[in-house]
N, C-alpha and C positions, 0 to 999 in steps of 0.2 A: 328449910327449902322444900322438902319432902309432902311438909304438910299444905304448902302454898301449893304447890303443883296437882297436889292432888283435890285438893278443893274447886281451882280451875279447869281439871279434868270432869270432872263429875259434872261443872257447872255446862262446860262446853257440849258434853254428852249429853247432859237433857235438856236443851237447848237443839242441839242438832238432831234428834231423838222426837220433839214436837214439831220443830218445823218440817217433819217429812211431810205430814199431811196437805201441805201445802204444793208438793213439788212432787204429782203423783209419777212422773217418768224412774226420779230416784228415790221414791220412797222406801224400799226392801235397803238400798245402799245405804243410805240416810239413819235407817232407823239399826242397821246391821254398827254402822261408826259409833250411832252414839250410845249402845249399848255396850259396846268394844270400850269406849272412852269413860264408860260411866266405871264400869269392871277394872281398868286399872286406875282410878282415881282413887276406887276404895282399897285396892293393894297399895299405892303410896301412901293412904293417910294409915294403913296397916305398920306399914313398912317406917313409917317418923314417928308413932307412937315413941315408942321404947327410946328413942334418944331425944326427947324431951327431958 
């Protein structure tokens, strides 16, 4: 479960991480989320290791 969530975290965070450039009002927002989303994606797929 741990490692799905974190794979669509990371996914959603560079995703939302590139299209700041697009959307320069919330770009600092945009790119603050997906960097925030990318950071704990790699903490869950950290955190499901071990119970593999």
């Amino acid at each position: 479960m741990f490692l799905i969530l974190g794979m669509i975290a990371i996914a959603l965070g560079a995703i939302a991480a590139l299209a700041a450039a697009r959307f320069p009002v919330r770009q600092v927002q945009l790119e603050r989320w997906g960097g925030d989303l990318m950071v704990a994606g790699v903490a869950l797929l950290g955190f499901s290791f071990p119970m593999i």
